[in-house]
C-alpha positions in Angstrom: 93.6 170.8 93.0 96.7 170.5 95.2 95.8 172.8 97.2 92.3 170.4 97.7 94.0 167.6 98.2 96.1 168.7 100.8 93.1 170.1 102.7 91.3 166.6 102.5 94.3 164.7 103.7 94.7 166.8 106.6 90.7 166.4 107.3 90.7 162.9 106.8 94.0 162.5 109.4 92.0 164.6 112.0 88.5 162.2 111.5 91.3 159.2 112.1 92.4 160.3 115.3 88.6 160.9 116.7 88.3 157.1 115.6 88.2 153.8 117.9 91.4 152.2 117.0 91.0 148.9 115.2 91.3 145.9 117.8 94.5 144.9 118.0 94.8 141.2 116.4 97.1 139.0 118.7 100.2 137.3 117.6 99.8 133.4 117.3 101.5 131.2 120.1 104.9 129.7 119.1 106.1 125.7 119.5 109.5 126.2 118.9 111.7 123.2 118.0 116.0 123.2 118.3 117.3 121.0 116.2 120.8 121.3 117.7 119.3 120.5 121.1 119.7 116.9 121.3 118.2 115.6 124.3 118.9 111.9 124.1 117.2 108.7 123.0 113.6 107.8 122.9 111.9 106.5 126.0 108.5 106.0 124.6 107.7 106.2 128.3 103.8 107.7 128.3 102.9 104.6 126.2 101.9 102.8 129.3 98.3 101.3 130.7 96.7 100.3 133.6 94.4 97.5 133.2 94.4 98.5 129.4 94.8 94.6 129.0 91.9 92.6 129.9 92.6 89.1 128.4 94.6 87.3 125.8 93.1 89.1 122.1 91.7 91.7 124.9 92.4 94.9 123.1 93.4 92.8 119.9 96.8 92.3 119.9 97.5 94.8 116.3 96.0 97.6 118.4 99.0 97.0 120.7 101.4 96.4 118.5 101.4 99.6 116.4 101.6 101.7 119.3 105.4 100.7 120.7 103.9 99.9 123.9 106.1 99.7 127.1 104.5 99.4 130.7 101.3 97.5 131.8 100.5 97.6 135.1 98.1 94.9 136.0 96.1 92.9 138.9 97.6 90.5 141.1 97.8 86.8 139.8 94.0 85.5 140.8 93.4 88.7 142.1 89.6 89.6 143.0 89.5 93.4 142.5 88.5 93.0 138.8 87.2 89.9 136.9 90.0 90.3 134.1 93.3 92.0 133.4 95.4 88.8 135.6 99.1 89.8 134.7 100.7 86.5 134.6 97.6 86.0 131.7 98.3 89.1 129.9 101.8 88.7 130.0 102.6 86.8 126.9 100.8 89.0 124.7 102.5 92.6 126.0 105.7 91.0 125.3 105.0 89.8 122.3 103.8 93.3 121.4 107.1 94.7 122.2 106.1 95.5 126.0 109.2 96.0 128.7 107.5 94.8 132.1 104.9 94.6 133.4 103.5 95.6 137.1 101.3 93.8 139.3 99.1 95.9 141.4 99.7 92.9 144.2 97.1 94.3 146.6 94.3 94.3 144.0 94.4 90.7 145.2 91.6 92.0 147.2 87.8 91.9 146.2 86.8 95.5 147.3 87.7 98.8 147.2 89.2 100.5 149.2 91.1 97.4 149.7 89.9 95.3 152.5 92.2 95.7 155.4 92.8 92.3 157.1 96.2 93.0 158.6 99.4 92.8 157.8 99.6 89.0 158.7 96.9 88.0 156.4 98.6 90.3 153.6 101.8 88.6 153.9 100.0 85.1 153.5 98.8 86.6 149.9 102.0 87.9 148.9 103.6 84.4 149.4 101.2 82.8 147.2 101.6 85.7 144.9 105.6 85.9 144.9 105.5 82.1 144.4 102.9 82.1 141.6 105.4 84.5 139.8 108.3 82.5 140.2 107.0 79.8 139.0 106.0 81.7 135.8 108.4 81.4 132.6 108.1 85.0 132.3 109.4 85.7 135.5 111.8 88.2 134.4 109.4 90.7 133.1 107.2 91.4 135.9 107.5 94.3 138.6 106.1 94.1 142.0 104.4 96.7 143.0 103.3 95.9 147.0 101.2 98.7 147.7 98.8 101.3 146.0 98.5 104.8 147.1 99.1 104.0 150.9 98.6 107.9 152.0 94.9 106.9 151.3 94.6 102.8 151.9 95.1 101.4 155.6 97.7 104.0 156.6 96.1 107.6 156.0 97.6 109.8 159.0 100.4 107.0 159.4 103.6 107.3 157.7 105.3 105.3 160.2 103.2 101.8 160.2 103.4 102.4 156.3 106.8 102.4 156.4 107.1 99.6 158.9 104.7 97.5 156.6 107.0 98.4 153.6 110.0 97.0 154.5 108.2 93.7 156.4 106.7 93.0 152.5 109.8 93.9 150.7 111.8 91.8 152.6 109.2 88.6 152.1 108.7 88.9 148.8 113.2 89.6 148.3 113.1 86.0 150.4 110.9 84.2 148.2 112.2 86.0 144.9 116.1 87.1 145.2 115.9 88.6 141.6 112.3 90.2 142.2 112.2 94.1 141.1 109.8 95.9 143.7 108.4 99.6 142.4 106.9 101.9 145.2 105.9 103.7 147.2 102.8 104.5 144.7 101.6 107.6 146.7 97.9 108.7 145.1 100.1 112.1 144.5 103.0 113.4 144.3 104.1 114.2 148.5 107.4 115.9 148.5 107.8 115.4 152.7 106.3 111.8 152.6 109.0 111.0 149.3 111.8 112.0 151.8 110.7 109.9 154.5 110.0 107.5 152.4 113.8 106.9 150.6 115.4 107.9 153.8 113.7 104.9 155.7 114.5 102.5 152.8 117.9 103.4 152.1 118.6 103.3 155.7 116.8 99.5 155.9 118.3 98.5 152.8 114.7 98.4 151.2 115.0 100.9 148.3 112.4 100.5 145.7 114.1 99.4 142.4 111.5 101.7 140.0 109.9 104.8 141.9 105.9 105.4 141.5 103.6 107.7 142.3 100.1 109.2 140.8 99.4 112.4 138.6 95.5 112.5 138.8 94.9 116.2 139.3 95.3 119.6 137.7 97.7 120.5 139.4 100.1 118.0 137.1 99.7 120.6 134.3 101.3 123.4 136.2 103.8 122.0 138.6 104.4 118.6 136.8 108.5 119.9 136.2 108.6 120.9 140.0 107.6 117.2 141.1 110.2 115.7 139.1 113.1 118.1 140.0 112.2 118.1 143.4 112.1 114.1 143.4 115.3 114.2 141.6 117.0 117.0 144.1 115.6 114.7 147.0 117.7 111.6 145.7 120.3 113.6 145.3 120.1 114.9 148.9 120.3 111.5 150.6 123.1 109.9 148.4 120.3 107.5 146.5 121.2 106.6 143.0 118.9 108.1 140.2 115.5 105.3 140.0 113.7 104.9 136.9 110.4 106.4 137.7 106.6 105.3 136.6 103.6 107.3 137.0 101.8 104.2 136.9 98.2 106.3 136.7 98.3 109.2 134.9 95.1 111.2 133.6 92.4 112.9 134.8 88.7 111.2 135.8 86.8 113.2 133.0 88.5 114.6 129.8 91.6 113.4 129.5 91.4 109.8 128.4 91.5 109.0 124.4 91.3 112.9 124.0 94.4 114.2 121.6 94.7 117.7 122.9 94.8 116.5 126.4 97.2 113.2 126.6 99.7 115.2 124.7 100.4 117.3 127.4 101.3 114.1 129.8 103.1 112.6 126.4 105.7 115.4 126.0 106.2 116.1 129.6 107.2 112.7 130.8 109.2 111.9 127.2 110.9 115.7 128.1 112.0 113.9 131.6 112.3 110.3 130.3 110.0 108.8 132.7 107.6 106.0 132.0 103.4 106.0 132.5 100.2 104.6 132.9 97.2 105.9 131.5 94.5 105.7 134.6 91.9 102.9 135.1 88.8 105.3 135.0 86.5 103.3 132.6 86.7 99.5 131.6 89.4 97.4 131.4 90.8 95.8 127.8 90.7 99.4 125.9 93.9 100.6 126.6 91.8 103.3 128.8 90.0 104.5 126.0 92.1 104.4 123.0 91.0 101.5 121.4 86.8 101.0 121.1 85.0 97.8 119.7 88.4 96.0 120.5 90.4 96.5 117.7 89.1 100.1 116.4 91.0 103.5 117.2 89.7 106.3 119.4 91.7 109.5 118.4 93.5 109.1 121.2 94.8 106.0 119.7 96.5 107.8 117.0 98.2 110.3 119.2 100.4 107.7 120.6 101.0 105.5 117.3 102.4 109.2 116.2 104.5 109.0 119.1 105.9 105.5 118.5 106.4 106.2 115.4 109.4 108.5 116.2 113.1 107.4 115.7 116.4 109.0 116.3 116.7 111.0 119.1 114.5 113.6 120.7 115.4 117.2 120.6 114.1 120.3 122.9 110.7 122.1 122.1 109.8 125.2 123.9 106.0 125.6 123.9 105.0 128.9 124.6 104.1 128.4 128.3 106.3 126.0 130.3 102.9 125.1 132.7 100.3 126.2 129.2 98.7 123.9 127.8 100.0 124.2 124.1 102.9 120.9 124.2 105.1 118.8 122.1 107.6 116.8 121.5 109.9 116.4 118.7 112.3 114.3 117.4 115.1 113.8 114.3 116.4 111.0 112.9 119.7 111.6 110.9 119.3 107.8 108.8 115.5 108.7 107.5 116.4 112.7 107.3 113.6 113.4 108.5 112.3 115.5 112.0 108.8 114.8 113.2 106.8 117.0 115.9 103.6 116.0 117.8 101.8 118.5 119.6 98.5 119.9 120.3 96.7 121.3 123.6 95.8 125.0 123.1 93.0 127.5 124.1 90.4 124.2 124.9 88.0 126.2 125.9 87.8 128.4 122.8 87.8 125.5 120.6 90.4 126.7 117.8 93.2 128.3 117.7 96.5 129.4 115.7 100.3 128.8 116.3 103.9 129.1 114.1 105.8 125.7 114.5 109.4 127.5 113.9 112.2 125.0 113.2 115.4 126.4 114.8 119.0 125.5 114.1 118.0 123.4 110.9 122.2 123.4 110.0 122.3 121.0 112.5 120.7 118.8 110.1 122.3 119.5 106.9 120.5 117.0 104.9 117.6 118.7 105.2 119.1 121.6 103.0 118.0 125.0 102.4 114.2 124.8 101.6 112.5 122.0 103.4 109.1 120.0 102.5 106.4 119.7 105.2 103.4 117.5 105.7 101.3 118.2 108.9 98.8 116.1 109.7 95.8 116.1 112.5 93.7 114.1 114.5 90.5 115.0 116.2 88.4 113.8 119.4 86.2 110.6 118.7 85.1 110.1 122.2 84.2 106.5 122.5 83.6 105.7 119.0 85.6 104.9 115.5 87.9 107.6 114.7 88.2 107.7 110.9 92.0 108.5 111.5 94.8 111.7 110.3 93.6 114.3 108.2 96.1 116.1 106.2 95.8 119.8 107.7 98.9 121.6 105.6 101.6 120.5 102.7 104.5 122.5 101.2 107.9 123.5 101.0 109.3 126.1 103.6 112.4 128.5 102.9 115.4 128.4 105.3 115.5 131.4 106.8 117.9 133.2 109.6 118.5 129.3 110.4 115.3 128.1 110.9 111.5 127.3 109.3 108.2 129.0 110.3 104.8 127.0 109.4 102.5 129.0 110.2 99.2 127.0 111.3 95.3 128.9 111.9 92.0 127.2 113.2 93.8 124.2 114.9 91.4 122.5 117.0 92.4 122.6 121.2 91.0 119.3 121.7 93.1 117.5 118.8 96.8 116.8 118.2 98.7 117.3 115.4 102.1 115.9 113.3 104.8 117.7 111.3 106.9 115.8 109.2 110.0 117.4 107.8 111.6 116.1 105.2 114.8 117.3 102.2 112.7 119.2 99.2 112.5 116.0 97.0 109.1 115.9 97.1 107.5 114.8 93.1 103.9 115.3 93.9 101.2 115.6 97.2 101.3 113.0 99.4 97.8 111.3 98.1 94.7 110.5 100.1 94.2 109.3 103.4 93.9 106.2 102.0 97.4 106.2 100.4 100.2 105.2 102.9 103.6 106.8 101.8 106.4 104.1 102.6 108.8 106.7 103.2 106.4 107.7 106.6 106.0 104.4 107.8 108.0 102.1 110.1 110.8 100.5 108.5 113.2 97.7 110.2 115.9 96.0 109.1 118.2 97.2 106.5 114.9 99.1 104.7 115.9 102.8 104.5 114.8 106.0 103.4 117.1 108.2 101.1 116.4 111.6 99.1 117.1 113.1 96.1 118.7 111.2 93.2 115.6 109.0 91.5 112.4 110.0 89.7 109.2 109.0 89.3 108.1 108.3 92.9 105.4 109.5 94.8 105.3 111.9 98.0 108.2 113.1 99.3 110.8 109.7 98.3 110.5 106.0 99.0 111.7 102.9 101.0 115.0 101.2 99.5 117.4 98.4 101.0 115.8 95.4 100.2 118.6 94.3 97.3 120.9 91.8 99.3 119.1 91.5 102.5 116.2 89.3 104.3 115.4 91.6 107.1 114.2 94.8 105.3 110.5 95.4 106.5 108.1 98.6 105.8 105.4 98.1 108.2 101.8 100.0 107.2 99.2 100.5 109.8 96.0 101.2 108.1 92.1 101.5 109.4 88.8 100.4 107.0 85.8 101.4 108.3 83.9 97.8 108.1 85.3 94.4 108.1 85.6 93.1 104.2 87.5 93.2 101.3 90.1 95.7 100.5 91.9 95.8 97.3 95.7 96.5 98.5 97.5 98.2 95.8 101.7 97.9 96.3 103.6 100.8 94.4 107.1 99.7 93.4 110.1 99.5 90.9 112.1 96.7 90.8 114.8 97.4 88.5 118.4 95.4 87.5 120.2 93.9 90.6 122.7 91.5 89.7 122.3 88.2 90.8 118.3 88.8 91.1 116.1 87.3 88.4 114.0 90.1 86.2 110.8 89.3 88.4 110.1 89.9 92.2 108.5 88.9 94.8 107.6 90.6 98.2 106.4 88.9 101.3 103.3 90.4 103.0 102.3 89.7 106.6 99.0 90.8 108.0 98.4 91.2 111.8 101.4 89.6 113.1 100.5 85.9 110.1 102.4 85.6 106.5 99.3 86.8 104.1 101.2 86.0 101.0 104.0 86.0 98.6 103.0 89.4 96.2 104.6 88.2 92.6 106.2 91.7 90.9 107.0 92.4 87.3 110.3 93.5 87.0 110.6 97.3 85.9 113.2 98.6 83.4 115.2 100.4 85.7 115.0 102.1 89.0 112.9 105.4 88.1 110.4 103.3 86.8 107.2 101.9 89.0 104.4 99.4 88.9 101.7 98.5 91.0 100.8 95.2 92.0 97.1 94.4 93.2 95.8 92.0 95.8 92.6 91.6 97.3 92.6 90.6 101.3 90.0 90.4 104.0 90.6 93.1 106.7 89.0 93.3 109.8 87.1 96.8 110.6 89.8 98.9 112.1 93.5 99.1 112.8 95.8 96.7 110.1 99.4 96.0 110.2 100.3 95.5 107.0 104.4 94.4 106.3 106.2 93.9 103.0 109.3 92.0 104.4 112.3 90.9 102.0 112.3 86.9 102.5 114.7 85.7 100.2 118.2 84.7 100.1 118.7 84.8 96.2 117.1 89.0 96.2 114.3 88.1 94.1 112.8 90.4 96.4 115.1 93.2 95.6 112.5 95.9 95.4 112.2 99.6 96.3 108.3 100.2 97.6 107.0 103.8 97.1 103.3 103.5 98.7 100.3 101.5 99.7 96.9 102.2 98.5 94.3 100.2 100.2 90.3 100.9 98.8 87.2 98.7 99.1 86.0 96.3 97.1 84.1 92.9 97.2 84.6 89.8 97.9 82.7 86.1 98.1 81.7 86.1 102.0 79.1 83.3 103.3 77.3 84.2 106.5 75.8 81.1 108.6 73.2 82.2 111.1 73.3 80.8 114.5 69.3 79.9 115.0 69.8 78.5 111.9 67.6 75.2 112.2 70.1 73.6 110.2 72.8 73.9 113.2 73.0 71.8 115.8 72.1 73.1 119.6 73.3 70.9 122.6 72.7 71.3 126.6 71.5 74.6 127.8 72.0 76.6 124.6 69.0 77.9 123.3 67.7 80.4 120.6 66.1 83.6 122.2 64.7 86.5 120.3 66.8 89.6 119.9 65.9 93.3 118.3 69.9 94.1 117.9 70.8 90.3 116.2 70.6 89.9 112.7 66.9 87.9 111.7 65.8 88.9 115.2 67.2 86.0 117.2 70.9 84.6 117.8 71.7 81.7 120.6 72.5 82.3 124.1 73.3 79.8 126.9 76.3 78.4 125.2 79.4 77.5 127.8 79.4 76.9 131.9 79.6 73.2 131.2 81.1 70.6 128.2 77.6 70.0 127.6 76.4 73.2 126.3 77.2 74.0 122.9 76.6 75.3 119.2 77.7 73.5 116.2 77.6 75.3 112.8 76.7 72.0 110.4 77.7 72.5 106.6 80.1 75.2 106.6 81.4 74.8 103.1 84.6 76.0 101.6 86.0 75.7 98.0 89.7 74.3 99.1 91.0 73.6 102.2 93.2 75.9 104.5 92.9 79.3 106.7 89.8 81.2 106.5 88.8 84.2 108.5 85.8 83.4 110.9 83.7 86.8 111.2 81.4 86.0 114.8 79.3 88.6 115.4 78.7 88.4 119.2 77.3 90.2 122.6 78.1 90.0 125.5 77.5 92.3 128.1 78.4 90.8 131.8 79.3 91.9 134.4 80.5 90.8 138.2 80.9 92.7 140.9 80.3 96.3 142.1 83.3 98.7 141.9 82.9 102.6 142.9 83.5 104.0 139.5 85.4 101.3 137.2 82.8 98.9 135.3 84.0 95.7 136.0 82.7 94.1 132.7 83.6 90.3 131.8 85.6 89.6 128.7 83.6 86.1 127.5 85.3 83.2 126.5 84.8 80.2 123.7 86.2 77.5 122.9 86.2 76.9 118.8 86.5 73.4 117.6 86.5 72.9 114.0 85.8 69.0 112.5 85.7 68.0 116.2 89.3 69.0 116.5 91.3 70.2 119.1 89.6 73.2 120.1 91.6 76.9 120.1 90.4 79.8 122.7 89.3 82.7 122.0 88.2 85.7 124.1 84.8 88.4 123.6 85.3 91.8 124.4 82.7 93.1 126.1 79.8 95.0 123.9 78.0 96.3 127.2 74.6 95.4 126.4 73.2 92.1 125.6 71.6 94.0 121.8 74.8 95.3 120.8 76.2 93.4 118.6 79.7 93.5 117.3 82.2 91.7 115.5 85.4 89.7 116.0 88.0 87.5 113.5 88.8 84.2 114.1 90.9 82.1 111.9 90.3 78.8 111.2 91.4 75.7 109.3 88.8 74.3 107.4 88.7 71.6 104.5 87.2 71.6 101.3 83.5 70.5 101.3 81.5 70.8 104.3 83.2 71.7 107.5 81.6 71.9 111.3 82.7 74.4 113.7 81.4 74.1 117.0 81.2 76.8 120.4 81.5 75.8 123.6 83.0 76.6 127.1 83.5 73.8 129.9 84.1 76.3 132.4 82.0 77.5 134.5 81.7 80.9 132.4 79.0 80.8 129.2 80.7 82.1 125.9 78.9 85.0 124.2 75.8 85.0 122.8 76.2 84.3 119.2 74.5 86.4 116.4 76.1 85.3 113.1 79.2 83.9 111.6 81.0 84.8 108.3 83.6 82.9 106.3 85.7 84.7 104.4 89.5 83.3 102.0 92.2 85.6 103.8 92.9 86.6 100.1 90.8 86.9 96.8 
């Protein structure tokens, strides 16, 4: 038998070597992270948009909000170029939303594109009237001028010199009329390394240097040789004794397949956060989206949750090496010693192949000793939704991870090129999973204030810890963003403990703010000590999409001493009364009319409302249990347009003018549906009181307000 044996061994090694090797299976890419690489504070720089604003409520202002937004760049006050996006108009809203400045594109002033070239004295007579319109504005302070776009193409292709002639003539008149004014240039459609010298030499020789420095990233070739633009820019400066300018790529993105696709923007997000620079997502489509991250004006694209990832990081960023310093695989990391926590976006790989694998390997995680010796990982992802809804993060992976040689591996297969993906990394506290995509862990959210995130030490919470540092304060805030699928009601379900706290009574009370408004004052049972948690239950209209949902401390006596674990939020119902615009029990006035309409609820809706005082709808007998704020669902279309442009649509954001009793009337402005039988929704509130109420339509302008399907009344609570 041995002898046998040996024989068949030696037969079977001789048959292996005749055999085709197996194929060789190929090692997955690495996105390698160094903790100990600290490479300075957040810029939040890529969250930027041009003409993503259309008018005030155009892209609803939550949508804005959540995303940490930083530069607009807009049209010229009154300009022609577009029918909406005015920055002077826009300008309250972005900096209300947290926005740093805004840019106005001045020669956008003109109707048609290219830009109609006039001369440089007839340019100068707009830029007075422009310069003077922003100095007269109270938000003076905010705005960037930006006097010429992509002159290598407009009025002075093949003519440096005139350009740079022309430059300094504008700079100087708008300096004249505004002595404070901050003027960004020179916006060439690329980046020109020859035409950049020139350029700075000229103005710092004239004394006309450019206080932010812009130019264009439109092309492929930004995916290779984005890091030899910026160096070379930088080593130019350098060169000619200029001072280091803040730069803007105030239009970033490809024509077709970059915008609101994850995979792709994070490549422009990590590169410009790795070189602190600000920019604009490109004006390819229509304006008032936040080009193409938000659809149906207050829904999320996927690309939309890319960047609420991104301003969702805190602390500092640190380096990440992707595999390929031009591939397409990129990231960009960040830790925050206070949460204890390190986050990673990234995403971008094989797009043509559709899937792939790659290790995320922590390195140097001493450097962030909190984090101890095994670690607890969530990853998260979010796919491509084109133009429509995306249903939001997916959780892709969740465990623990073993220190090992100094760092963590997590191993990740059939991630998807076109999507982007989050890591968080948190201490080994974790008690149970993280829940369902409809559970929002507080310890992931955005806190503010003195709200803070510890581990290790309590029991009985949820996920991986929980939000403390509401005892003795009134600015602790946990702020949720959450997306429903339909406007309605949502049963919010608060998970808490609210243990003793001397000085604070045995019951709480939390404060919860919706969308920017004070929702209510959430009453909590006291629990009998810290490790033990309730949940409190309240049932709230929320409008289909993208929710920001607070629970703020409020009180100076700490009965809202509370610790909050998580927020559940699941459908339920809710008494909603829907009043139908042909309705004959309405009351029709002027031009408006009731037409006959295949997309409309019934069939018909009324159209002709607005372009004069005269024209209006009146909703008779809108009843209501108790006075006070109600939500006002109007289902509406509106698909307009003015103008021809080359490849932007310039679509019309409607306006109406709501009265309610006969009051004084509020504005409110229509997104654009894009054809007059598509139907959608927006929220208006409204104060009504008890009994019968009329609310009215109009628009005295010369513009007509939507066409008007339906409206809903709904209690902002149960």
């Amino acid at each position: 038998m041995k002898g046998k044996l040996g024989i068949y061994v030696l037969l079977v090694a001789g048959l292996a070597g005749l055999m085709p090797a197996a194929p060789a299976v190929a090692a997955p890419s690495q996105l390698v992270v160094d903790l100990a690489a600290d490479t300075g504070p957040l810029r939040y720089g890529a969250t930027g948009f041009l003409y993503g604003l259309g008018d005030e409520g155009i892209p609803n202002e939550t949508m804005l909000a959540a995303l940490r937004p930083q530069v607009a760049a807009q049209k010229a006050p009154d300009g022609l170029q577009h029918p909406n996006g005015d920055a002077l108009r826009i300008a309250p809203m972005f900096k209300r939303a947290g926005g740093r400045h805004v840019e106005i594109y001045m020669q956008d002033i003109y109707p048609n594109w290219p830009y109609d070239n006039l001369g440089i004295n007839d340019y100068l007579a707009k830029v007075d009237t422009m310069t003077r319109k922003v100095v007269a504005d109270p938000n003076r302070a905010f705005f960037v001028y930006v006097p010429f776009n992509e002159p290598n193409l407009i009025w002075y292709s093949g003519d440096l010199n005139r350009f740079l002639t022309d430059w300094r003539t504008v700079y100087r008149r708008i300096r004249s009329i505004d002595p404070t004014a901050r003027i960004a240039g020179p916006n060439f459609s690329n980046y020109r390394s020859a035409d950049m010298r020139a350029f700075l030499t000229f103005a710092r020789d004239n004394n006309v240097l450019p206080d932010v420095v812009t130019w264009h990233e439109l092309g492929n070739d930004f995916f290779t040789d984005w890091h030899n633009h910026f160096n070379d820019y930088r080593a130019i400066e350098r060169s000619l004794g200029v001072s280091a300018r803040p730069i803007d790529i105030n239009e970033y993105g490809r024509q077709n397949g970059d915008l609101g696709v994850p995979g792709n923007l994070i490549q422009y997000v990590a590169k410009f956060e790795a070189s602190k620079v600000d920019g604009c997502l490109a004006y390819w489509t229509t304006a008032g989206g936040l080009n193409d991250l938000v659809t149906r004006n207050n829904q999320a694209t996927g690309g939309w949750w890319l960047y609420k990832w991104y301003g969702e990081l805190t602390g500092n960023t640190v380096a990440v090496t992707p595999p390929s310093v031009s591939g397409s695989l990129q990231g960009v990391a960040a830790l925050d010693a206070a949460k204890q926590q390190a986050r990673v976006i990234f995403g971008g790989n094989n797009l043509a192949s559709g899937s792939y694998d790659t290790d995320v390997v922590i390195r140097n995680v001493a450097a962030a000793p909190y984090l101890g010796t095994t670690v607890h990982a969530t990853v998260w992802g979010v796919d491509s939704s084109g133009l429509e809804p995306s249903s939001g993060p997916y959780l892709v992976r969740e465990g623990d991870f073993t220190v090992s040689g100094g760092q963590v591996t997590i191993p990740l297969t059939g991630l998807r090129g076109s999507s982007a993906y989050q890591v968080i990394l948190t201490p080994n506290t974790d008690l149970s999973a993280t829940g369902p995509a409809s559970r929002y862990q507080a310890e992931y959210a955005r806190t503010d204030g003195s709200a803070r995130i510890t581990h290790g030490g309590n029991t009985g919470y949820s996920g991986t810890s929980f939000v403390q540092g509401y005892g003795g304060s009134t600015s602790a805030s946990t702020k949720f963003v959450t997306t429903v699928p339909s406007d309605g009601y949502y049963t919010l379900a608060l998970r808490y403990s609210a243990g003793p706290y001397a000085g604070a009574p045995a019951n709480r009370s939390i404060r919860l703010r919706l969308n920017g408004s004070d929702l209510t004052d959430l009453a909590l049972s006291g629990t009998t000590d810290w490790n033990t948690w309730n949940t409190a239950t309240i049932k709230a209209f929320l409008p289909a999409g993208i929710s920001r949902l607070e629970v703020n401390a409020f009180a100076a006596d700490d009965r809202d001493a509370v610790n909050i674990d998580y927020l559940d939020v699941a459908p339920t119902t809710g008494t909603i009364t829907t009043y139908e615009a042909e309705s004959s029990a309405n009351t029709l006035a002027g031009t408006a009319r009731v037409a006959s309409n295949s997309g409309a609820s019934g069939g018909q809706h009324v159209g002709f409302v607005g372009a004069g005082a005269g024209n209006t709808l009146r909703f008779n007998n809108v009843t209501v249990p108790a006075a006070g704020r109600y939500r006002m669902v109007v289902a509406y279309a509106n698909a307009e347009v003015v103008g021809n442009h080359q490849y932007n649509n310039n679509i019309v954001d409607r306006m109406a003018e709501i009265s309610v009793n006969g009051g004084a009337p509020q504005r409110a402005f229509f997104r654009n549906t894009l054809s007059w039988s598509t139907f959608r929704t927006t929220v208006v509130d409204v104060q009504l009181a008890a009994g019968a109420n009329t609310i009215s339509f109009g628009n005295p302008t010369s513009g007509y307000a939507p066409d008007i399907d339906l409206i809903r009344i709904a209690a902002p609570t149960g």
